[in-house]
C-alpha positions as CSV (number, residue, x, y, z in Angstrom):
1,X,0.0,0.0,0.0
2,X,1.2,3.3,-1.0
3,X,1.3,6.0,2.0
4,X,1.6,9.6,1.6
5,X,2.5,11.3,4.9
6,X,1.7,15.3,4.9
7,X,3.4,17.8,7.2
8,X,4.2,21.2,7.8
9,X,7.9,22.0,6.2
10,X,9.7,22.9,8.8
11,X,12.9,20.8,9.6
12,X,11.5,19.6,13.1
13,X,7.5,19.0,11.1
14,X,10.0,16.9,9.1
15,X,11.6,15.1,11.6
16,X,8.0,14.4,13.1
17,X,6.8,13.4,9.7
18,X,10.1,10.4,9.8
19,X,8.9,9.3,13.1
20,X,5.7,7.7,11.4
21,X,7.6,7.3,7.7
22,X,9.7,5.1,9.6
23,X,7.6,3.1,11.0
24,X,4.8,2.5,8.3
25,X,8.0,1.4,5.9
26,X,9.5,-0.9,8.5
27,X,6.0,-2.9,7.9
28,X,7.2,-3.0,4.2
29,X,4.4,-0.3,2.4
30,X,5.5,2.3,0.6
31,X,5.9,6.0,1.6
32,X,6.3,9.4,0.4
33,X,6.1,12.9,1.7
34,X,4.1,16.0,0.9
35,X,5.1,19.1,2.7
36,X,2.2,21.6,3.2
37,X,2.7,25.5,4.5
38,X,0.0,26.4,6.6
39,X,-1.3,30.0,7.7
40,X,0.8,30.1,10.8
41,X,3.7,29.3,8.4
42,X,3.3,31.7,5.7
43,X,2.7,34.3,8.7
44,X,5.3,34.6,11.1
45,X,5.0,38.3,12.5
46,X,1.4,38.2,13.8
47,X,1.0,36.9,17.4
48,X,-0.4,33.7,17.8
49,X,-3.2,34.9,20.4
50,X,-4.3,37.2,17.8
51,X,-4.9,34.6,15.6
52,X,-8.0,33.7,17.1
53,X,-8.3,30.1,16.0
54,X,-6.1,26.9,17.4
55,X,-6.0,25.9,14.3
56,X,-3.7,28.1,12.2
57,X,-0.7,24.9,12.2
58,X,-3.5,22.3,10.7
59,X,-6.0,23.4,8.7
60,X,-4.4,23.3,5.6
61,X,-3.0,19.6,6.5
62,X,-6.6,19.0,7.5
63,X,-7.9,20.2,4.2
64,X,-5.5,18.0,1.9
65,X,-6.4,15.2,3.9
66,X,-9.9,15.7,3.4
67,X,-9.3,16.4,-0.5
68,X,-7.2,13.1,-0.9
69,X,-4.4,15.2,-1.5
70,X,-2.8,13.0,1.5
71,X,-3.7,9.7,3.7
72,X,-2.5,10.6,6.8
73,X,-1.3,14.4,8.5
74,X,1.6,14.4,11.0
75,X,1.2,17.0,14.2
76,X,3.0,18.3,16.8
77,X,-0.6,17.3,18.8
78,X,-0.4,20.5,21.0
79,X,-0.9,22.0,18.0
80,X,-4.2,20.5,17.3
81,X,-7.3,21.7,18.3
82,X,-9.5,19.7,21.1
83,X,-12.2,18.9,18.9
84,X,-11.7,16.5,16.1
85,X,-12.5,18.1,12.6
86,X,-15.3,16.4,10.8
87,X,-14.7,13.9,8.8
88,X,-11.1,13.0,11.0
89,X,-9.7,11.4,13.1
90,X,-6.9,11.2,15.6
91,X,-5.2,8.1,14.3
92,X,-2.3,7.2,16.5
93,X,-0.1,8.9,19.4
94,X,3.6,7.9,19.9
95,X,5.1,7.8,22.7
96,X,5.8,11.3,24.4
97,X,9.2,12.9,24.4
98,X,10.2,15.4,26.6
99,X,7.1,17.5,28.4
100,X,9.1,20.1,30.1
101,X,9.9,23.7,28.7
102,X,13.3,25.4,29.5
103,X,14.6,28.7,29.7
104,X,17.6,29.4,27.1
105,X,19.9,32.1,28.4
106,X,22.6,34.5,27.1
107,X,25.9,34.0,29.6
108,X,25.9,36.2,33.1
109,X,21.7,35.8,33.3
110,X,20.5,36.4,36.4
111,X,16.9,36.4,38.1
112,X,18.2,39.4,40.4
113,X,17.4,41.9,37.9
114,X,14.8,42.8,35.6
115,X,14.4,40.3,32.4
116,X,13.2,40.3,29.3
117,X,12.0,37.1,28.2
118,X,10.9,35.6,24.9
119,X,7.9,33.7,24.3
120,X,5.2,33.4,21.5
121,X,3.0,31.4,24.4
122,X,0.5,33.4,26.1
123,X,0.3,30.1,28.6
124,X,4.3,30.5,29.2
125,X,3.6,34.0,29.7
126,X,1.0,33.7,32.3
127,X,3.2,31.6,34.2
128,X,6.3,33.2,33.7
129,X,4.9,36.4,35.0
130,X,3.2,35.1,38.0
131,X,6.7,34.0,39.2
132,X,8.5,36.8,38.0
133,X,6.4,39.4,37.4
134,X,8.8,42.6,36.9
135,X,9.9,40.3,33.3
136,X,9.4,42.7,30.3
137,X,7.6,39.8,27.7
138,X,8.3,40.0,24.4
139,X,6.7,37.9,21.1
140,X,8.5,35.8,18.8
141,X,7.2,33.8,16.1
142,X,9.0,31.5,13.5
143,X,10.3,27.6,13.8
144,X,13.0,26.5,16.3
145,X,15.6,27.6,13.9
146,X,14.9,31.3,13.6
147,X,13.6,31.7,16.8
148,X,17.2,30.6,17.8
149,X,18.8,33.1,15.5
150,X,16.6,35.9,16.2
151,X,17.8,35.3,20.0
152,X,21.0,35.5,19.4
153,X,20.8,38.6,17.6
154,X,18.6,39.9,20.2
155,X,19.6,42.2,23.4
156,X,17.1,39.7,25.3
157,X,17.8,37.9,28.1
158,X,16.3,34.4,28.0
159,X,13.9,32.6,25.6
160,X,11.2,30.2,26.8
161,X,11.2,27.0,24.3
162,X,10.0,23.5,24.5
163,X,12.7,21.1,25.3
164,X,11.3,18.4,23.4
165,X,11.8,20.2,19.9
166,X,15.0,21.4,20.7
167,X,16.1,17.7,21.2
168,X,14.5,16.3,18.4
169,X,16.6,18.7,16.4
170,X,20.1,18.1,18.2
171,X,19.8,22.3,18.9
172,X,20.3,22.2,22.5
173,X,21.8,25.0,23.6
174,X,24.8,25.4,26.2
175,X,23.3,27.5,28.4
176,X,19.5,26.7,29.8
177,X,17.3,26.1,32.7
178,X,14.4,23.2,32.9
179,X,11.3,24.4,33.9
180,X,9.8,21.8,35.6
181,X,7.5,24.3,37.6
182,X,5.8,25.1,34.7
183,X,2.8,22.9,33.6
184,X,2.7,22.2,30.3
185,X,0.5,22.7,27.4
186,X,-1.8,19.8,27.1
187,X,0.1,17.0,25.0
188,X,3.1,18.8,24.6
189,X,6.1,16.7,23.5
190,X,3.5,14.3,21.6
191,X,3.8,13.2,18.1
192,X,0.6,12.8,16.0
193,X,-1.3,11.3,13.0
194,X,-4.3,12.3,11.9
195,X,-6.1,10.3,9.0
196,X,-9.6,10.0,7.2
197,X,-12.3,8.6,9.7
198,X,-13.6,6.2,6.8
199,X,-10.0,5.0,5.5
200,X,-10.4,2.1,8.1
201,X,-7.5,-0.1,6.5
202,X,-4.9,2.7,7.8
203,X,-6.4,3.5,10.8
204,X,-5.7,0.2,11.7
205,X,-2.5,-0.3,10.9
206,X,-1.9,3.2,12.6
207,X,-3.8,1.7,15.8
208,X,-1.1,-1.1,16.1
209,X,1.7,1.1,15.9
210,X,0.5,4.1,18.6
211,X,1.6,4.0,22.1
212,X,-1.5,2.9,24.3
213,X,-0.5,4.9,27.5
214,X,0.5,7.8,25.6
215,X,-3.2,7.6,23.6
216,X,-4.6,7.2,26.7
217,X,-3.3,10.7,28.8
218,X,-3.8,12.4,25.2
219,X,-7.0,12.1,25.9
220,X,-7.2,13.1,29.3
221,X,-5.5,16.2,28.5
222,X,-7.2,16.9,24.9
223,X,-10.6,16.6,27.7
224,X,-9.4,19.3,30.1
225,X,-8.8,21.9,27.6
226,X,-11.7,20.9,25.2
227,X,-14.0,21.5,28.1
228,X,-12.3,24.8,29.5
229,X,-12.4,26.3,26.1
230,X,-15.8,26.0,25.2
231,X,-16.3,29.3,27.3
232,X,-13.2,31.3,26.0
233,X,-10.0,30.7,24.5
234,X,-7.7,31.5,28.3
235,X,-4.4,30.2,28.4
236,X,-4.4,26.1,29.5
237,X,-1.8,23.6,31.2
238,X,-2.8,20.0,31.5
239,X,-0.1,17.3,32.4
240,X,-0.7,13.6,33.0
241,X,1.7,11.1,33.5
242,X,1.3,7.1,34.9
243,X,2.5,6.9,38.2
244,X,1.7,3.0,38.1
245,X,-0.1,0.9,35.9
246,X,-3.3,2.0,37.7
247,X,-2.8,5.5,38.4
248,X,-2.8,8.4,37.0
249,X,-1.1,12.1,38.3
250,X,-3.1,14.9,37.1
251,X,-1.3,18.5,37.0
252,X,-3.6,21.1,35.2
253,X,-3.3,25.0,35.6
254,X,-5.5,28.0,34.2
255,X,-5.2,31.5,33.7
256,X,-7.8,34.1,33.1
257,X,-7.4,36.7,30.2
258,X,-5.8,38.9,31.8
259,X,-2.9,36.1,32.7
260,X,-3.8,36.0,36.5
261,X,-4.2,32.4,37.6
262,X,-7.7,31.2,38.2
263,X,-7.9,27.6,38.6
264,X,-5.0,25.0,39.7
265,X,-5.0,21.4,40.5
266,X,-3.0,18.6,41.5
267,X,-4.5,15.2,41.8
268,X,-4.0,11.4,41.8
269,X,-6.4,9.6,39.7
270,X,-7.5,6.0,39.8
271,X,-7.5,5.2,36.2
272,X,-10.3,3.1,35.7
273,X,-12.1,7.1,36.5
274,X,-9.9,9.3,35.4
275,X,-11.9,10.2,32.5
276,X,-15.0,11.6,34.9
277,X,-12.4,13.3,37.1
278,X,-10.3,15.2,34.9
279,X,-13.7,16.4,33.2
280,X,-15.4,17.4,36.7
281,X,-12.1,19.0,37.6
282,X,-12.6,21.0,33.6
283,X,-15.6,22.0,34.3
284,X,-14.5,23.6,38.0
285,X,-12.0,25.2,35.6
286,X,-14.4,26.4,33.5
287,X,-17.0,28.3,35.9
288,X,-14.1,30.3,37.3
289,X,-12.5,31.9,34.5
């Protein structure tokens, strides 16, 4: 069976795309690669929030799925909005790199004076700010690559950036921070496919090669911020990770538009009801911002 795998262009959408290339050609069918801009590629000065869609990294991968154009789409999934596009589905989750976002700094950086920070993330600015809140924020939009460049050419003191990306590409720089106070955006560090609902020969072979656990706090996650942002678009954190093969840790954080925290949880789930407790704890969420 001939596969064609779409992606963004970018080298790390590429490296994404090789993940599942890789694996569909290891089961001996045939693959090739479509790159597709989207609108957040083709515009890389206006700020994300003012976007006002989640979807500005998929919907042209979406569409050339739903034209044929391409049988499966690979995503960064915290790209992806919560609700499924008609017609789509989420075919398969690998397993989950790196969660955690870190702080790239120029040499001599110091927290005793007053910083300015990179981010295009109104969610890593909300949390940023609440820790430190004398930063000076600044916007930055483009891939890993000239985010990098523009920070090095840049009188700014640090640059918030996922770790997981910066991996994949082998661009680790020598002098960063973990975060590892920061909640993450829901599903960050997770590698997506997203294929036609009714092509059900590829979905499953996709099924078989997905990582259940993975799949499984994907959805807990995807839940949280679905339900949150069905009353406005505030920034989200959602992290779940298996603490056993029966439970579940549950870290979620929100922040109201105006980047004060509202809502923040910490729980231990049973798995068997995680499910109906990560949405009762959305829905808290929800009626306070």
């Amino acid at each position: 069976m001939l596969i064609t795998v779409g992606s963004r262009t970018s080298k790390l959408a590429k490296w994404q795309a090789d993940q599942f290339i890789e694996l569909l050609a290891s089961k001996g069918h045939e693959v090739n690669w479509k790159g597709i801009q989207t609108r957040g590629d083709l515009d890389q000065t206006t700020p994300l929030d003012a976007f006002g869609e989640r979807g500005v990294f998929t919907k042209a991968l979406d569409l050339a799925l739903l034209n044929g154009e391409i049988d499966l789409a690979v995503h960064s999934l915290k790209d992806c909005p919560s609700t499924m596009p008609e017609g789509l589905c989420l075919a398969a989750v690998l397993p989950r790199d790196f969660h955690v976002d870190i702080l790239i700094q120029k040499p001599g950086f110091s927290f005793e004076k007053r910083n300015t920070i990179a981010t295009s993330s109104s969610r890593r600015k909300a949390q940023w700010l609440a820790k430190y809140p004398d930063s000076n924020i600044v916007d930055v939009r483009g891939n890993v690559d000239s985010r990098l460049q523009k920070f090095n050419q840049s009188d700014w003191d640090g640059m918030i950036l996922s770790r997981a990306g910066l991996e994949r590409l082998g661009a680790m720089p020598p002098c960063f921070q973990l975060l590892d106070w920061m909640v993450p955006a829901p599903t960050q560090g997770m590698v997506a496919a997203y294929s036609a609902t009714d092509n059900s020969i590829l979905n499953e072979l996709l099924k078989r090669l997905e990582d259940a656990k993975t799949r499984f706090i994907a959805e807990l996650e995807r839940s949280f911020m679905r339900i949150v942002e069905m009353k406005c678009n505030a920034p989200v954190a959602a992290h779940a990770e298996f603490l056993s093969e029966t439970e579940v840790l549950f870290r979620a954080e929100v922040f109201d538009m105006n980047g004060s925290l509202a809502f923040q949880a910490t729980e231990v789930l049973q798995k068997a009801e995680a499910a109906q407790a990560v949405e009762a704890l959305a829905q808290k969420a929800r009626s306070l911002v």
